[in-house]
C-alpha positions in Angstrom: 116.2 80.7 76.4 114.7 84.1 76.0 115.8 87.1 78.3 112.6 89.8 77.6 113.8 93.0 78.8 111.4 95.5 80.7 110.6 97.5 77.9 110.0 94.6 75.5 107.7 92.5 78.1 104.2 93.7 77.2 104.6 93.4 73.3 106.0 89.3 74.0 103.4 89.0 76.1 100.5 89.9 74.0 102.4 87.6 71.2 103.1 84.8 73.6 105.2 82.1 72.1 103.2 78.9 71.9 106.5 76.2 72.9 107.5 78.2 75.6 106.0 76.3 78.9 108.5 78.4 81.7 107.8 82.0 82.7 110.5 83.5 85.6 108.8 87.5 85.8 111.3 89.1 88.1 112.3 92.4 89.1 112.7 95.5 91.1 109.3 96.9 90.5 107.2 94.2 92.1 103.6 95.8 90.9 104.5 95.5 87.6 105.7 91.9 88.2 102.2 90.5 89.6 100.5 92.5 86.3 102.9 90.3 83.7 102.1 87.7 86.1 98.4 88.2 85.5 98.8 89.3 82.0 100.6 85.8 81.0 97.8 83.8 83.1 94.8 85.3 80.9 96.9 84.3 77.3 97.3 81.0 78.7 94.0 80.1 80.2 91.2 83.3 79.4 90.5 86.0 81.5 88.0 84.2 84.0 89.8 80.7 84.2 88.2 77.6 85.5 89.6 77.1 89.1 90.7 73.7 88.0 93.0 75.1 85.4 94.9 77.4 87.0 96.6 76.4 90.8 98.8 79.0 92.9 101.3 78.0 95.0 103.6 79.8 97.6 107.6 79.7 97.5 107.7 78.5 101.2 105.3 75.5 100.3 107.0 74.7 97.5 110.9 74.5 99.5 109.5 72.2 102.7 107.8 70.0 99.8 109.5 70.4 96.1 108.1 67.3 94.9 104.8 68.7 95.1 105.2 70.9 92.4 106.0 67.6 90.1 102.3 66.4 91.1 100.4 69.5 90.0 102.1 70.1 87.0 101.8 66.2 85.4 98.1 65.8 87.1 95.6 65.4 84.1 92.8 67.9 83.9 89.3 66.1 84.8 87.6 68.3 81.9 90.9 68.8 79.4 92.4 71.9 78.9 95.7 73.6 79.0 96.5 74.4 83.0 99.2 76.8 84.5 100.7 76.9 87.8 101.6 80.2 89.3 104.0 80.3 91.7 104.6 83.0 94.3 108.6 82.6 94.8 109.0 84.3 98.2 112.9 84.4 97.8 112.7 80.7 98.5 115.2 78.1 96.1 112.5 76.8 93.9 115.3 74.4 92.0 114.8 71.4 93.8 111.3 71.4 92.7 112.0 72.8 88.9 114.4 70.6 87.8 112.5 67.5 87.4 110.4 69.4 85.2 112.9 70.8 83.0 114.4 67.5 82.4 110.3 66.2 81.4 108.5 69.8 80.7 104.7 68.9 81.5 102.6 68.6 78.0 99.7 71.1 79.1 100.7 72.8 82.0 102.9 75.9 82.2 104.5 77.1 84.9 104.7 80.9 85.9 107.1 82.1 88.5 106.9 85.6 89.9 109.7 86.5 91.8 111.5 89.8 93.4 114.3 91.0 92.0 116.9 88.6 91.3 121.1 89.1 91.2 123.0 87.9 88.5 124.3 84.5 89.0 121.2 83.4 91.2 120.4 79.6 90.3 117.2 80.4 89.1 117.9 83.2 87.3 120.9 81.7 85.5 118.8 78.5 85.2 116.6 80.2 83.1 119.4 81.7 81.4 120.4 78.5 79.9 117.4 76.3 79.3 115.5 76.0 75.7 112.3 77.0 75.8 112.0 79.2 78.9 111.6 83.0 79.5 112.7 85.1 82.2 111.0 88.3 81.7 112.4 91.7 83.2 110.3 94.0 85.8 111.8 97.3 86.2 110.6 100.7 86.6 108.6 102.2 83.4 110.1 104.5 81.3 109.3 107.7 80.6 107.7 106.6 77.1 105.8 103.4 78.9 104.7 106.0 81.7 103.3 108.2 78.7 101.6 105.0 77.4 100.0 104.3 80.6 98.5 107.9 81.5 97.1 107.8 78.0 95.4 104.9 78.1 94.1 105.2 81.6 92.6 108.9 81.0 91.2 108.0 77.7 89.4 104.9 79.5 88.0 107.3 81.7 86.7 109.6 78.7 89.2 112.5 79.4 91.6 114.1 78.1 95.1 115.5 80.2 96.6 118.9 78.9 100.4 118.3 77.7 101.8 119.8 80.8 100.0 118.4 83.0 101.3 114.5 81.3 105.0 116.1 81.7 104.5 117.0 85.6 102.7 113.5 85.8 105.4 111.0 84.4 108.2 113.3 86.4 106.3 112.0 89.3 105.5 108.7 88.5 107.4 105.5 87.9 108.6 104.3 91.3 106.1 100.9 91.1 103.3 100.2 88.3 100.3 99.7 91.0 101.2 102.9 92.7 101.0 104.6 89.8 97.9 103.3 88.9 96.7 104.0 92.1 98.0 108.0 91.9 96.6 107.9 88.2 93.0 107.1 89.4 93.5 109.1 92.2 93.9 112.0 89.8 90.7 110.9 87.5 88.5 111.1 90.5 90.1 114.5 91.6 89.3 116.1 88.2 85.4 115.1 89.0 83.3 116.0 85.9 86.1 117.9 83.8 86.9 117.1 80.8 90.7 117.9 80.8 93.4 117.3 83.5 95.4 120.4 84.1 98.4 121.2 85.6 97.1 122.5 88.5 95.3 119.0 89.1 98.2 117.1 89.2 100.3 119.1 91.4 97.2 119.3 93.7 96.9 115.3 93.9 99.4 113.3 92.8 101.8 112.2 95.8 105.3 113.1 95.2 104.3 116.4 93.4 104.3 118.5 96.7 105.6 118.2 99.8 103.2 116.2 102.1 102.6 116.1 105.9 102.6 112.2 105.9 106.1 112.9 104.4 107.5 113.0 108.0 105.9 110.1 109.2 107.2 107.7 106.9 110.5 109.2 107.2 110.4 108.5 110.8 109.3 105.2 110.2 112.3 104.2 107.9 115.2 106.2 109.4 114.4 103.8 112.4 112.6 106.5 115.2 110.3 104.5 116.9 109.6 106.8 119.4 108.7 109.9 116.9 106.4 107.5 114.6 104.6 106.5 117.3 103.4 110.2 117.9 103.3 111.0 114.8 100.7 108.6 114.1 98.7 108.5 116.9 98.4 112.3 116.3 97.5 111.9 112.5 94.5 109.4 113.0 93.2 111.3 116.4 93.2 114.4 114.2 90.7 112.3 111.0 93.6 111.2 108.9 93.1 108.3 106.7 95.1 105.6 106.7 94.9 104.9 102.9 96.8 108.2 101.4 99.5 107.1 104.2 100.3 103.9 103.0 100.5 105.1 99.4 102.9 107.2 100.4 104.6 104.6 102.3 104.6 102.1 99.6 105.7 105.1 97.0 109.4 106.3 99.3 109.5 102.1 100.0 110.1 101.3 96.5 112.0 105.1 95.5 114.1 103.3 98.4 114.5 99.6 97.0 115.7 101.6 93.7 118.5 104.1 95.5 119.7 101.2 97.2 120.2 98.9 94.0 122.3 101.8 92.7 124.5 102.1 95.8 124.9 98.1 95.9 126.2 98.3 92.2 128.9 101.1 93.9 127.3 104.4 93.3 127.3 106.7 96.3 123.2 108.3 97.2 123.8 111.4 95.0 125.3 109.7 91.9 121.9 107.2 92.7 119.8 110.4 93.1 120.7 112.0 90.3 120.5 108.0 88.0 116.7 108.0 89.4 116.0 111.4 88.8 114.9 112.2 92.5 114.1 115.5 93.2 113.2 115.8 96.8 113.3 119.3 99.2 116.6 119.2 101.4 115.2 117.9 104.7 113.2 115.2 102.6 116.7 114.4 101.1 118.4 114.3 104.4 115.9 111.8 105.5 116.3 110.0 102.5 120.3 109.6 102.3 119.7 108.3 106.5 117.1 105.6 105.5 119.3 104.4 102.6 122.1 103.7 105.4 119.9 102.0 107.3 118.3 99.4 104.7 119.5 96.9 102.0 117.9 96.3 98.6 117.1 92.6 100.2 115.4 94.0 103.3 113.5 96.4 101.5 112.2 93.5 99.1 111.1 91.8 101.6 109.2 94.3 103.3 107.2 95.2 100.6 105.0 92.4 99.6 103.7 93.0 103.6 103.3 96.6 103.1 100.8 96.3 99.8 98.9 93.7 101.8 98.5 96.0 104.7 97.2 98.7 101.4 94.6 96.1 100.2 93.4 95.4 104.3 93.1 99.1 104.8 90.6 98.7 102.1 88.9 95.6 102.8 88.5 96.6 106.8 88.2 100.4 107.0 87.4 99.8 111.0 90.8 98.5 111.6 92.9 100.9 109.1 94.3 103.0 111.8 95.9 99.8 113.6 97.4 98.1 110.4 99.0 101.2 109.2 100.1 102.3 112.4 101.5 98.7 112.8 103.5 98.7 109.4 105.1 102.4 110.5 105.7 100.6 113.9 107.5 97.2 112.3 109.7 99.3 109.8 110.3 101.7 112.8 111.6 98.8 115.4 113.7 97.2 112.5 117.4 96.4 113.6 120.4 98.3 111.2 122.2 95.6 110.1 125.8 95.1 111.4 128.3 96.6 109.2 
């Protein structure tokens, strides 16, 4: 058994041990999660695999048929070849279908699970707690040293440079989820156009969370639960040209600052003590909202809201003529959501 923390993931991943055939990448920051994912899938079979060697399969599959699992990972490759199976947990128990394949781990096939975040004592996690030859790999926030790492890197690819300042403002305000940060990151590269440095003032003119926004108060309204009031509000931001992009950004960015406040409090801190673990510096009325929504949602709700959110980010995309209905939708679902009984 090997138990990677967060910080230590990237470096075991770019040295992957060649006997170990079971990956379980879980964690709170579900971005970074699908990049390990991906990250472990180009060691094992390139970055442009044949279709035949690599196979995805869904949690929910996987629980009304757990044998199936057996029969993709023993199947033989028709043209040789290592294979991996990447598997999409969904919360779902995935041991009925494991266990036959710790017992008889498949020659040339590994397996790589990618799951949300996962309590202590959960059969899967503590499975791969005990088991030879496995890894479960931690997904948490980044740093402020892997944030630093990350700015770096992405700026230099984009042949400039960012003014030491302007890096400080920038890993004060990111963290919350790795593909949100990338996003804000190359949201910031296009801002700064044909400069050659990033300044200060470009980062507190771009990135989300470094000023108080107007599609603050819509997402608010969509988590503390009005209905009514992000109804309005978004019927009044698209009839006025808003786009529906920058909105769920935002959405997907207080989401996961919410997933995290609410781990803390489940562990027995109270929202400030949580606040003031996460660093979160928000203006009063944001706050207010904040502490509300945190009554209102669990850590286990949030988590499994989110994967629906991001794929509502990559439709906006994909269909730009039906953005303003999918985002208003999302707002609208988080919105109508029931408080739990306490």
């Amino acid at each position: 058994m090997s138990t990677i923390t967060s910080s230590a993931a990237d470096g075991f991943i770019d040295r992957l041990p060649a006997n170990v055939r079971f990956f379980l990448v879980h964690g709170s920051d579900e971005g970074l999660a699908h990049e390990r994912v991906k990250a472990i899938v180009r060691k094992l079979v390139g970055v442009d695999p044949d279709p035949l060697r690599l196979v995805r399969l869904e949690g929910d599959a996987l629980a009304r048929r757990p044998d199936g699992l057996a029969e993709e990972a023993y199947a033989v490759s028709m043209f040789g070849g290592s294979r991996v199976i990447w598997i999409d947990a969904q919360g779902r128990d995935l041991m009925p279908a494991l266990e036959p394949l710790f017992a008889r781990p498949p020659a040339e096939c590994a397996i790589v699970i990618k799951a949300p975040q996962l309590k202590k004592g959960h059969a899967l996690r503590t499975a791969f707690e005990k088991i030879a030859n496995v890894a479960s790999i931690e997904c948490y926030s980044d740093e402020p040293k892997a944030l630093g790492l990350l700015i770096d890197a992405e700026v230099g690819n984009a042949g400039l440079t960012i003014a030491p300042d302007a890096r400080a403002a920038l890993i004060d305000e990111l963290g919350a989820d790795r593909q949100t940060s990338r996003a804000e990151i190359a949201k910031l590269i296009l801002f700064a156009g044909g400069k050659p440095r990033i300044e200060l003032d470009d980062v507190r003119a771009i990135v989300s969370d470094a000023a108080p926004s107007p599609l603050d108060d819509l997402v608010d309204q969509a988590l503390v639960g009005d209905l009514q009031q992000a109804a309005d509000s978004s019927a009044r931001y698209f009839n006025e040209g808003g786009d529906a992009d920058p909105l769920i950004v935002r959405l997907v960015a207080r989401l996961t600052l919410l997933h995290r406040l609410r781990l803390e409090m489940e562990a027995g801190h109270s929202f400030d003590a949580a606040c003031q673990t996460l660093y979160v510096r928000l203006p009063p009325d944001a706050r207010r909202s904040l502490a509300k929504a945190a009554e209102r949602w669990t850590s286990e709700a949030i988590a499994q809201r989110l994967p629906n959110v991001r794929a509502v980010s990559a439709k906006v995309r994909i269909s730009p003529e039906l953005s303003d209905l999918l985002a208003s939708r999302a707002l609208w679902a988080l919105a109508s959501r029931r408080r739990p009984a306490q």
